[in-house]
N, C-alpha and C positions, 0 to 999 in steps of 0.2 A: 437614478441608478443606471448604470451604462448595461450597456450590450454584454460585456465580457462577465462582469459581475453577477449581473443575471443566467449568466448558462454557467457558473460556477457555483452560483448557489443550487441551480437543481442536482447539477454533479453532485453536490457534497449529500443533497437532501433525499436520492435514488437507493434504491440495496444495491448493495455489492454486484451482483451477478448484474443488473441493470447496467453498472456505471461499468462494465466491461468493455463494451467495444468505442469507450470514450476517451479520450484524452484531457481531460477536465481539471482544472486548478483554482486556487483561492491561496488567501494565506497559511501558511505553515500552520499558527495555531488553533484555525479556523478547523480546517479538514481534521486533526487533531482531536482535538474534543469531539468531532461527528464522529470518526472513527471507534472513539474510547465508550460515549454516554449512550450512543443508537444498536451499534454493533457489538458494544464489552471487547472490541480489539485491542490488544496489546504487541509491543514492539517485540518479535520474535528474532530480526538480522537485521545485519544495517552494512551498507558498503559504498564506497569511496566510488566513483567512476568517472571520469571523463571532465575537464571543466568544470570541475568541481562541483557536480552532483551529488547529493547521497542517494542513494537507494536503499529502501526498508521494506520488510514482510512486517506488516500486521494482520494478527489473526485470534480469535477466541477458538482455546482448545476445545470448550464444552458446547460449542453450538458448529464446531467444522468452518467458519466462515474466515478468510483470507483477502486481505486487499493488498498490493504491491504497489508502491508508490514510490516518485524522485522528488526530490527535493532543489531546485536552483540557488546558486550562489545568493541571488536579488532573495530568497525567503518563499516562492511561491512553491508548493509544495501540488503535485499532480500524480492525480488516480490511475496508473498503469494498466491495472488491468485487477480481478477480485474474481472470488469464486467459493467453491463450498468444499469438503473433505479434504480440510489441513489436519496434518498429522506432522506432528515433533519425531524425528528419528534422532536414536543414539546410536549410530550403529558405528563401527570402526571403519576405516580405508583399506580396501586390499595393498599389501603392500607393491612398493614401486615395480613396477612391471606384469603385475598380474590382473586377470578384469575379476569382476566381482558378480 
């Protein structure tokens, strides 16, 4: 097992709050399933950015816990940054020109 593989699997293998001030990757469906079976996170947003990135909130409503993650074009998929007290807002937009 190399170098790189090795510090992706502790990433993946860390809680959330742990794996925060890391920038840690593995395969897409690797991190995935650790996300899903360890945490119970599920995809909350997902967005397009730059070089074809995606970026996604995963998060379990019932235990607060959140992880933020990109995904690269090549499939490697990297823990941004995770944390505790996720909350789902509905709330509307002040309309154009007004703050909220």
């Amino acid at each position: 097992m190399g170098p790189f593989k090795a510090i992706a699997i502790v990433a993946i293998t860390a809680t959330p709050v742990h794996a925060q001030a890391r920038n840690d990757c593995a395969a897409r469906p690797v991190v995935i399933e650790r996300l899903q079976s360890v945490y119970g996170e599920t995809r909350q947003s997902i967005a397009m950015g730059d070089r074809g990135a995606v970026f996604e909130t995963w998060a379990n409503s019932d235990t607060g816990s959140w992880t933020f993650t990109f995904t690269m074009p090549n499939g490697m998929m990297c823990l941004a940054t995770s944390g505790e007290s996720f909350e789902r807002l509905a709330e509307a937009l002040p309309p154009m020109g007004e703050e909220g």
